[in-house]
BATOR-10680 format. One record per residue (C-alpha): residue number from 1; chain; x, y, z. Coordinates in Angstrom, 1 decimal. Each point is the difference from the previous one (the first is absolute). Layout:
BEGIN
> num chaine x y z
> NUM A X Y Z;
...
This chain:
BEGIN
> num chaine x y z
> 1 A 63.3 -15.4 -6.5;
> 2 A -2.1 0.2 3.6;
> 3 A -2.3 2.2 -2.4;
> 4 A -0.5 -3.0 -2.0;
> 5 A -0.3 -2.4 2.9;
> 6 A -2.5 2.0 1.5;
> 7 A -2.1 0.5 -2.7;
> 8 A 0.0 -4.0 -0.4;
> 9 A -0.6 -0.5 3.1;
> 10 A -3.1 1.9 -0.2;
> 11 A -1.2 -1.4 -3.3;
> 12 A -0.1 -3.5 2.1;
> 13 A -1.8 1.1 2.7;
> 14 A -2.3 2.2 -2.3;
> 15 A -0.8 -3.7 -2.1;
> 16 A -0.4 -1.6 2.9;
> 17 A -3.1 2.4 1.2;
> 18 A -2.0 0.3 -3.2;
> 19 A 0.2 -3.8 -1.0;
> 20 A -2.6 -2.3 -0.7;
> 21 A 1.3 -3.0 1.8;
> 22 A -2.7 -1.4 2.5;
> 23 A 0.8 0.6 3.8;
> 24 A 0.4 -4.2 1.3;
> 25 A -1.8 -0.4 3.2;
> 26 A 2.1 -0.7 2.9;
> 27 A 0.5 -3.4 1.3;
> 28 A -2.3 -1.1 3.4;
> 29 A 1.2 -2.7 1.8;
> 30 A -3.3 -2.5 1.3;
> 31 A 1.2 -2.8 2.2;
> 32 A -4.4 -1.3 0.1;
> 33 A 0.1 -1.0 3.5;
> 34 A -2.9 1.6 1.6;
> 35 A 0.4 -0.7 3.7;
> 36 A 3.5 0.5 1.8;
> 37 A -0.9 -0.3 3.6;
> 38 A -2.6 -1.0 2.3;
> 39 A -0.3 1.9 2.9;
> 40 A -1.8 -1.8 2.6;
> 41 A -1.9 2.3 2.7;
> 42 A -1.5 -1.6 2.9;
> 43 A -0.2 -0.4 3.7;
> 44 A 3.2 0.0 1.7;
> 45 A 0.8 -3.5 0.7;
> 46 A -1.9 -1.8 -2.8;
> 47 A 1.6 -2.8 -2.1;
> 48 A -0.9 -0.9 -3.2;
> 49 A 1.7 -2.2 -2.7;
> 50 A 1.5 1.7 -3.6;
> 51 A 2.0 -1.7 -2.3;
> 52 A 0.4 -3.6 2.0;
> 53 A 1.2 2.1 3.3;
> 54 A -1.3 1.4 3.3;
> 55 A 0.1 3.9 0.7;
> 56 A -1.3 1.6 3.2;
> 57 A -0.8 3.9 -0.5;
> 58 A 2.3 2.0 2.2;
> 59 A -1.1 3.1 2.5;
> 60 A -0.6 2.3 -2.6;
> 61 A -3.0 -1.7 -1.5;
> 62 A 1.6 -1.2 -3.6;
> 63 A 2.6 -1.7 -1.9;
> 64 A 1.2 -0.2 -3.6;
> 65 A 1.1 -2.6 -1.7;
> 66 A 1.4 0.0 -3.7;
> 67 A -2.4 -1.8 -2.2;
> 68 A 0.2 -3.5 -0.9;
> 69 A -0.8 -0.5 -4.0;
> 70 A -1.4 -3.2 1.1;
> 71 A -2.2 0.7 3.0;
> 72 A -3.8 0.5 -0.4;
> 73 A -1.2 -0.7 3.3;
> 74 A 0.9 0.6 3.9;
> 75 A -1.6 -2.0 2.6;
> 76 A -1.3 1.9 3.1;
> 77 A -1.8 -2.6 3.3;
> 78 A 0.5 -3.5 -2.4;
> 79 A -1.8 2.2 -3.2;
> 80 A 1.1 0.6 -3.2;
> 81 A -0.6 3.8 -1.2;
> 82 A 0.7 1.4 -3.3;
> 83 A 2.8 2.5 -1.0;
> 84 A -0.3 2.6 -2.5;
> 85 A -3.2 1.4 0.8;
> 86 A 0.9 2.6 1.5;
> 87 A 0.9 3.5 -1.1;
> 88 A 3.8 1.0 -1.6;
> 89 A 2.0 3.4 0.9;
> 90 A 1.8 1.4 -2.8;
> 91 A 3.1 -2.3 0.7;
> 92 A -2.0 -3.5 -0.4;
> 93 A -0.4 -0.5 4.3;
> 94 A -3.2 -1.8 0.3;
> 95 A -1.1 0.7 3.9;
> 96 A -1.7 -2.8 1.7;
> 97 A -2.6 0.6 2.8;
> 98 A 0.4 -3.4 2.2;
> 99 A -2.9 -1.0 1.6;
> 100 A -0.9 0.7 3.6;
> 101 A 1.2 -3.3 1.2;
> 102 A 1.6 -1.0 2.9;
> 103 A 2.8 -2.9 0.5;
């Protein structure tokens, strides 16, 4: 009887290498949102507006803020400058260079 089972067991396995069944791919997951953060980099001290509020960059020269789906701009000295033209990392943080401006 485990003679038996054993030989089935390898008749199934056997079928399941020399069939003709088409591989499926495997699932990728896409969630098409291109930019995830901003990461401002600037003078220490600077303000700028994002998103409807005011952020001052700390000591260490930067911040990073999680992107807003609906903000195109920041505004920089009472001027309006344009988001998403600056380069991506692989994880979709789009790193602003401020302007030399100061408050």
């Amino acid at each position: 009887m485990i003679i038996m089972a054993a030989l089935l067991s390898i008749n199934i396995d056997l079928t399941a290498l020399f069939s003709r069944t088409p591989k499926t791919a495997s699932p990728t997951a896409t969630c098409h949102i291109t930019t995830t953060s901003h990461r401002f980099v600037g003078n220490p001290g600077s303000t700028f507006r994002y998103d409807g509020e005011t952020f001052r960059i700390p000591a260490r020269g930067w911040i990073e803020l999680v992107a807003s789906p609906k903000a195109t701009t920041y505004e920089m000295a009472g001027r309006s400058l344009p988001l998403n033209v600056f380069p991506r990392d692989g994880f979709g943080t789009e790193t602003v260079q401020l302007p030399n401006v100061t408050d």
